[in-house]
Wavefront OBJ file of the C-alpha trace (Angstrom):
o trace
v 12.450 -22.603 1.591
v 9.475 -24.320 1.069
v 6.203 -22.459 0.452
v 2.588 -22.942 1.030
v 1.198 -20.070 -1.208
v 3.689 -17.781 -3.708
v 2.220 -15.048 -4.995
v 3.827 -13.672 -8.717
v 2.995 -10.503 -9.460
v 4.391 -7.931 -12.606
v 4.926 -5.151 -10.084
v 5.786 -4.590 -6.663
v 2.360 -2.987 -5.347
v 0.426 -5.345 -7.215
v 0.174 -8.094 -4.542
v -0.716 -5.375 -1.530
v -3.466 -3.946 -3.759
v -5.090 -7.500 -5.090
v -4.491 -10.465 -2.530
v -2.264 -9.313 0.387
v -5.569 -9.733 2.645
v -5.545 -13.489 1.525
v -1.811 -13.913 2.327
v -2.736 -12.732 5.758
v -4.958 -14.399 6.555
v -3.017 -17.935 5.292
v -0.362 -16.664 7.191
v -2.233 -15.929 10.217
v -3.329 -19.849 9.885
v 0.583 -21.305 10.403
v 1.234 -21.198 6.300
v 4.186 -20.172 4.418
v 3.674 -17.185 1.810
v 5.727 -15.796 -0.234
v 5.855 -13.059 -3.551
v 8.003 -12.686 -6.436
v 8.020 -9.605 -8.210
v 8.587 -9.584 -12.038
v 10.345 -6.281 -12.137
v 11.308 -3.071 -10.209
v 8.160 -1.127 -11.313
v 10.907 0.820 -12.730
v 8.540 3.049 -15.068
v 6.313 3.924 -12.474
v 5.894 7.752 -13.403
v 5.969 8.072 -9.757
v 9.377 7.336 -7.263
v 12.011 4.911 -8.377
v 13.432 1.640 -8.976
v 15.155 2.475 -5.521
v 12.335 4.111 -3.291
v 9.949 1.292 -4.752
v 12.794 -1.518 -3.358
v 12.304 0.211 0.023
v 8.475 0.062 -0.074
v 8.441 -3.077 -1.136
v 10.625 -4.153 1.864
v 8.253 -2.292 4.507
v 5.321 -3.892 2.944
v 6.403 -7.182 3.302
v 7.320 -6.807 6.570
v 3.893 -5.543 7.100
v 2.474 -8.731 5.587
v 5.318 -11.237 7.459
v 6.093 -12.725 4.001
v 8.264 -15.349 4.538
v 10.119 -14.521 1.366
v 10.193 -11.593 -0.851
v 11.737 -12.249 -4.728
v 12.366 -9.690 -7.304
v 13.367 -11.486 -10.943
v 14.436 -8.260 -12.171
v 12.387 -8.116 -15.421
v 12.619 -5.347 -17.468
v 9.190 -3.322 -16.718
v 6.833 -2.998 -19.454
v 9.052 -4.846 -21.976
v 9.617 -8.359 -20.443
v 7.979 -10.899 -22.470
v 6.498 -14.500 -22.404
v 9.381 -16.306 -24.188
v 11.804 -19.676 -23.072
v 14.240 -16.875 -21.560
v 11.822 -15.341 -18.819
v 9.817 -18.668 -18.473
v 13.337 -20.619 -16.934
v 14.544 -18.008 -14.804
v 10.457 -18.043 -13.620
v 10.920 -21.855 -13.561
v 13.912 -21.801 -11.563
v 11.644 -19.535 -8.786
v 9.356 -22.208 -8.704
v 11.108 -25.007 -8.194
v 13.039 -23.215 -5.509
v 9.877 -22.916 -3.167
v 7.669 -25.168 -4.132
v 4.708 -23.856 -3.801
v 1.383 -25.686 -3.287
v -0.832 -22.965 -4.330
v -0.016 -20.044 -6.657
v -1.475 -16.422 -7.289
v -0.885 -14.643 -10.188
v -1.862 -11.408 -12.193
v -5.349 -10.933 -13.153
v -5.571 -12.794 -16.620
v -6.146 -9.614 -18.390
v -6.107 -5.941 -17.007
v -5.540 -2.340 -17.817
v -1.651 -2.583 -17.507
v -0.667 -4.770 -20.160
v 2.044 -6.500 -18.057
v -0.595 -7.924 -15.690
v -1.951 -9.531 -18.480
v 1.768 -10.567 -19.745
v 2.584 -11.419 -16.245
v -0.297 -13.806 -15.406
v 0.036 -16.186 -19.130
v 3.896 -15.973 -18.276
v 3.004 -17.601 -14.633
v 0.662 -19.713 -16.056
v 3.432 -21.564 -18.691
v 6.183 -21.344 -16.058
v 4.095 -23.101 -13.805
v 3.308 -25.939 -16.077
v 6.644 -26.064 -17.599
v 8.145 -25.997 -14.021
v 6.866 -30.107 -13.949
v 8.614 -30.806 -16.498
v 11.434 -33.300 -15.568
v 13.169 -32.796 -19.048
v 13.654 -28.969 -18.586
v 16.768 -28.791 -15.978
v 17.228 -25.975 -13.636
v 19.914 -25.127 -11.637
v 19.763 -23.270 -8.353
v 22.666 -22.041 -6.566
v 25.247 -24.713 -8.557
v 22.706 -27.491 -7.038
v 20.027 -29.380 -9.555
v 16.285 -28.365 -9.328
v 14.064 -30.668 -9.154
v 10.707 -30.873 -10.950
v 7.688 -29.164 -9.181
v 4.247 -28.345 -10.073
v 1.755 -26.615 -8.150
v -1.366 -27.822 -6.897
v -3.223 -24.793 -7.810
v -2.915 -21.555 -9.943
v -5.456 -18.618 -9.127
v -5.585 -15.119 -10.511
v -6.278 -12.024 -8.099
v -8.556 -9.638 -9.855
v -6.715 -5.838 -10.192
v -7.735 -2.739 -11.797
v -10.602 -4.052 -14.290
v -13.978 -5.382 -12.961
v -13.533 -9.498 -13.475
v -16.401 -11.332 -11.702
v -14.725 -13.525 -9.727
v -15.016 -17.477 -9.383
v -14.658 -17.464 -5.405
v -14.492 -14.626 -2.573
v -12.118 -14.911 0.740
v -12.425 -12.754 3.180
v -10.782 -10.858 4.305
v -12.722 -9.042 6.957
v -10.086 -9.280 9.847
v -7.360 -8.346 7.594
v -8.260 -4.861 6.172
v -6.743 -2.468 7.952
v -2.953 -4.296 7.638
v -3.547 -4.630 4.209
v -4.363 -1.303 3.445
v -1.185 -0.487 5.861
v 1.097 -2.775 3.364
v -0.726 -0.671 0.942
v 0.398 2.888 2.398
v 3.915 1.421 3.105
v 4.401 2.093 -0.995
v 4.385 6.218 0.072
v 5.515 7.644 -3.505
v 2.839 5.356 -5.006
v -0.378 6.315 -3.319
v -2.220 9.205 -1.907
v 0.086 11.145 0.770
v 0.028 14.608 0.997
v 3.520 14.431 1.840
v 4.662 13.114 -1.292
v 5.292 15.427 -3.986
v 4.582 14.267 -7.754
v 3.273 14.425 -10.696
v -0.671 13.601 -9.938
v -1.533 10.102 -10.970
v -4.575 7.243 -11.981
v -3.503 6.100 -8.555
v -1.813 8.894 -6.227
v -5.288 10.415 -5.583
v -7.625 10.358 -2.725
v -10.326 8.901 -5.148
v -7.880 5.774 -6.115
v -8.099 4.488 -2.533
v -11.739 4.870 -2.137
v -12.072 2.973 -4.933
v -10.066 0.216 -3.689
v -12.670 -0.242 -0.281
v -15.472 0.271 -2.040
v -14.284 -2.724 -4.393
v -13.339 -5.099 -1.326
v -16.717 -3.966 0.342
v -18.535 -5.218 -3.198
v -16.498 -8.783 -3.006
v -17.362 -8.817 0.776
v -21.028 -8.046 0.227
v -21.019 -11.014 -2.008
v -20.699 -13.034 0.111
v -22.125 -11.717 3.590
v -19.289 -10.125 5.084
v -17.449 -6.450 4.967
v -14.276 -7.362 2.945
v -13.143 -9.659 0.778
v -10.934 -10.203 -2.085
v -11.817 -11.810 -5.448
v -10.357 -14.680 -7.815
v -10.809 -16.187 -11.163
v -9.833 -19.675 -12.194
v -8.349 -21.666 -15.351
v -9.538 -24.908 -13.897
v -12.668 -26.159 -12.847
v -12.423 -26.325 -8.924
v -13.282 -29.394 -6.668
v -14.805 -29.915 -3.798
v -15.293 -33.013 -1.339
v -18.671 -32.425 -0.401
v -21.114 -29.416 -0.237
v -20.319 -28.652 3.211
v -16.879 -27.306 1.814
v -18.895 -24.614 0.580
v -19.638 -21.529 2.437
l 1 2 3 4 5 6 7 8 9 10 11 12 13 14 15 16 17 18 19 20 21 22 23 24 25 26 27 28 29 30 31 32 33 34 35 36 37 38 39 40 41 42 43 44 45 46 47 48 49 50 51 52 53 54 55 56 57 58 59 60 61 62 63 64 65 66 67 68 69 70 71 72 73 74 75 76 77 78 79 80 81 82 83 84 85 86 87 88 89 90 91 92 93 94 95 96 97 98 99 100 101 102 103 104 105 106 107 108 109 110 111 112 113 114 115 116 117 118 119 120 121 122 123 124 125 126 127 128 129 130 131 132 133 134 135 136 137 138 139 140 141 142 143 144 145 146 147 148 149 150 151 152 153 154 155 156 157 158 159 160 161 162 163 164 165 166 167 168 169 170 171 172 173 174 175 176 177 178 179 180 181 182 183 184 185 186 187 188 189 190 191 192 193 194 195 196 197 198 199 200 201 202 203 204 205 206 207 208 209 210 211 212 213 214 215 216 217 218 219 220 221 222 223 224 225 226 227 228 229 230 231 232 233 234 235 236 237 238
């Protein structure tokens, strides 16, 4: 299946929290969007590899991914070597994607970091003709995308460009909620974590209401670059 926008993220939960309002709303506009998840989040002090699969599976339905990936990666200890970068390559080439979103480029989590250089080579190594990929017994070909952005996570990162995301809010923070073991329910019992409390979702409106504020509107979601953007004209701009 052929993307429009994949979004490659270290953990499930990481896309819902950082950019799921900007897969809505591309999805919402007749585009394909998809995520791949690194790993299982399987050292998540809260839940397990298992409840998070289930979450993960509500969510997207929530969002109406077109596709949902997980590579399997071992949490916390998969690295940036030729090993994870094919099997990340192979992921790639298998949708296509014209635009990708990846981990904020450095982060409190030291796999979002991880995650977003590992994107970042696997999607330039992914245009490679001389690298060969196989898919299913059938020969991948090359593909690069058009466009690599980073969602902005945990640690304030003053974004290169705002969407918003206004319309889109309350679904996200429902694809949010869907990850119940994760974040605040009363229902849920736990070990109290940085992000099971009240507080940790507060946080996460106030933050969208900053990036919407920005920019003139009530939500948004913010984005950092590796390469200078382009535009045709100034009336591209908002």
């Amino acid at each position: 299946m052929k993307l429009d926008i994949l979004a490659i993220a270290a953990h499930p939960d990481d896309v819902e929290l950082s950019c799921a309002g900007t897969l809505l709303l591309h999805k919402s506009m007749g585009h394909k969007v998809g995520v791949i998840d690194l790993t299982r989040g399987e050292l998540g002090t809260r839940g397990t590899p298992e409840t998070r699969k289930e979450e993960a599976a509500a969510a997207s339905k929530i969002l109406n991914l077109d596709v949902r990936e997980n590579m399997n990666f071992s949490d916390g200890f998969f690295l940036n070597d030729r090993f994870h970068q094919v099997a990340l390559i192979e992921a790639i080439r298998a949708y296509q994607p014209e635009v990708v979103l990846l981990n904020a480029i450095e982060d409190r989590h030291p796999d979002h970091g991880k995650g977003a250089q590992l994107g970042i080579d696997a999607c330039f190594l992914s245009g490679l003709s001389k690298i060969i990929t196989y898919r299913e017994n059938q020969l991948q070909e090359a593909w690069r995308p058009k466009a690599v952005y980073h969602f902005i996570q945990d640690r304030y990162i003053r974004p290169d460009f705002v969407v918003d995301i206004t319309p889109f809010w309350e679904k996200k923070a429902e694809a949010i909620k869907a990850y119940k073991t994760q974040f605040y329910n009363p229902d849920e019992e736990g070990p109290v974590t940085y992000i099971s409390t009240s507080d940790f979702f507060d946080f996460l409106s106030s933050r969208a209401q900053e990036w919407g504020h920005s920019i003139g509107v009530k939500y948004g979601e913010g984005f950092t670059k590796t390469r200078q953007l382009a535009v045709k004209n100034l009336f591209h701009l908002v």
